[in-house]
N, C-alpha and C positions, 0 to 999 in steps of 0.2 A: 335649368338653374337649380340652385343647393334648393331653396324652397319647394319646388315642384316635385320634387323627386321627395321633399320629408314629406310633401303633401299623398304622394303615390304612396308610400310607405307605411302613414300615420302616427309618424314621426313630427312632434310639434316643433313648428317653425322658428320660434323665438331660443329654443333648446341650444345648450351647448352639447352635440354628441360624441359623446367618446367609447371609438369600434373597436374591437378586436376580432381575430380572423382565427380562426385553428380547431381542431378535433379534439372531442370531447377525450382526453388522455391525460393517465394518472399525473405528468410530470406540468401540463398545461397549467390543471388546476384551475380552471375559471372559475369555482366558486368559492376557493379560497381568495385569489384575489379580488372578488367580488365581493366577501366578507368584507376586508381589508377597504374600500372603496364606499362601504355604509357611513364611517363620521361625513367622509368626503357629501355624499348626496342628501346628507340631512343638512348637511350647512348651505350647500346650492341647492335650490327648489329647480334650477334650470340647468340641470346636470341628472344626463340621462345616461348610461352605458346601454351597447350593439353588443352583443355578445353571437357573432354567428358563428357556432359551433356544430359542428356534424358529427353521426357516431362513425369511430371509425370503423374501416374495414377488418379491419381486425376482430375478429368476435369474444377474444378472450377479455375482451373490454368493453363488453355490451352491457355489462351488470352495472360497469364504474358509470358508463357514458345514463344508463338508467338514474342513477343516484345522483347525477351532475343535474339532469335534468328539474329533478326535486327539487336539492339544494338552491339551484339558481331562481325554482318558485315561490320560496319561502322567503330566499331573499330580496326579492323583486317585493314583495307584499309588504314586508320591511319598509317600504320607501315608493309606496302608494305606487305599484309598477314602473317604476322609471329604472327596473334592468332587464331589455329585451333579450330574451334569445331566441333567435333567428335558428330554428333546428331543420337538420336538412339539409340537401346540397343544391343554392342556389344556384342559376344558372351565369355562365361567366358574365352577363350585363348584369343582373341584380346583383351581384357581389359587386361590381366596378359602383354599381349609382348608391347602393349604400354607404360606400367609403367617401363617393363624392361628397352625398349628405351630411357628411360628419365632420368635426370641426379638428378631430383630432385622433389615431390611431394609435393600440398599443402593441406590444408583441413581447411577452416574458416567454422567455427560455433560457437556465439554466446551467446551458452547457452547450456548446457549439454543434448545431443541425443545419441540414439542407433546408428540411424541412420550414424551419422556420425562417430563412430566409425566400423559400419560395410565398410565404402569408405577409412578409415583407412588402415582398415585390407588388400586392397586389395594394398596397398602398400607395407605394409610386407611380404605380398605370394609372389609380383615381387622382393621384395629385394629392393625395391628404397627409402631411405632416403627420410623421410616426416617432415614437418612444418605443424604444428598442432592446434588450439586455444586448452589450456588447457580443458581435459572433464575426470571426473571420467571413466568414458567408455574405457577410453586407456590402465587403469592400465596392462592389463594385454598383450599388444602387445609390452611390450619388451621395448628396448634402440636406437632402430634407428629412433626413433621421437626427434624431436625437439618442445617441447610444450611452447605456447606463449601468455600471456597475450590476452584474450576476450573485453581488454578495447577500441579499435576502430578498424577498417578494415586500415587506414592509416598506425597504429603500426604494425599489422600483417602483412603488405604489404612492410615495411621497413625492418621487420623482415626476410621476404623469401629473400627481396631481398639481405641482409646483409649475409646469410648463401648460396645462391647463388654466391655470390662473395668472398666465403672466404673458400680456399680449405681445411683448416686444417678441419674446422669444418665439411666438408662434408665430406671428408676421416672418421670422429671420425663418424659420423653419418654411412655410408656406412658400415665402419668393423663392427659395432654395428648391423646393419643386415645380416652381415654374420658368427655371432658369436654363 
C-alpha cells in the first residue's frame, strides 16, 4: 500500500508527495525548479517534493550534478526539509514504490528527448499520475499525463502546482492510469 512503502521510505503518511525522475543535467534543472516550488511548500505544510536524481554518467557534468546537490540542500532547509533528494541510482523496485508512494509526478523538459520520456514511463509502470512538458515521445504512454506547455519553467511550475491542488483533475489523471 501507498502508506507502507511512505513508511519504508520515511516518507510522512498524511503528505501530499510530488516525484520527479532524472539526472542531475544542466537543461533538468532540479533546483531551479525547486526554487520556483518554495512559495508553493510554504503555503502547504503537507507538500513534500522526491527529487530522485542521479549524477550522470557523463563526467563533464560532475561539477554541475555537485552544485545541484548543494543547491537542493539549502533549499530543502528553506522549508524544514520537505525537498528529498533521493541521490544515486535506485534499484528498478525502489524507483517503481517511490512513484507508487507519491500522489503526483512531474517531468520538465524543454525540448523533445527520449530521455525524458523514458523518466515518463516510469511513472506509468508506478501508476502515478504525471505533469509533463508536451514531447512527441509520450504519444504513446496513454492518458494519465497531463501535458504542458515548454513555454517557461514558471508556467510548468504553476501548472503541477494547479493540478496538485485540484482533486478532480487528479482523480481524471489517476483512473486514466488505471484504465
Amino acid at each position: 500500500s501507498r502508506n507502507s512503502l511512505r513508511q519504508k521510505f520515511g516518507l510522512p503518511a498524511g503528505a501530499f508527495i510530488l516525484s520527479t525522475v532524472g539526472f542531475m543535467i544542466p537543461w533538468k534543472d532540479h533546483p531551479r525548479l525547486a526554487e520556483l516550488m518554495i512559495p508553493w511548500l510554504k503555503r502547504r505544510p503537507d507538500l513534500f517534493i522526491q527529487i530522485i536524481a542521479a549524477e550522470h554518467f557523463n563526467q563533464e557534468v560532475a561539477a554541475y550534478a555537485q552544485g545541484c546537490r548543494i543547491a537542493l540542500a539549502k533549499l530543502s532547509d528553506q522549508v524544514g526539509g520537505r525537498i528529498l533528494h533521493v541521490d544515486g541510482y535506485p534499484s528498478d523496485l525502489e524507483l517503481v514504490e517511490r512513484l507508487i508512494a507519491s500522489n503526483l509526478g512531474y517531468v520538465w523538459c524543454p525540448f523533445d528527448t527520449g530521455s525524458s520520456s523514458a523518466a515518463a514511463a516510469q511513472f506509468i509502470t508506478a501508476r502515478c499520475p504525471l505533469v509533463a512538458t508536451d514531447s512527441s515521445h509520450y504519444a504513446y504512454l496513454g492518458s494519465g499525463i497531463l501535458r504542458g506547455p515548454k513555454k517557461s519553467m514558471e508556467a510548468f511550475v504553476d501548472l503541477v502546482m494547479g493540478v496538485a491542488g485540484d482533486y478532480s483533475v487528479l482523480e481524471k489523471l489517476w483512473s486514466a492510469q488505471w484504465s
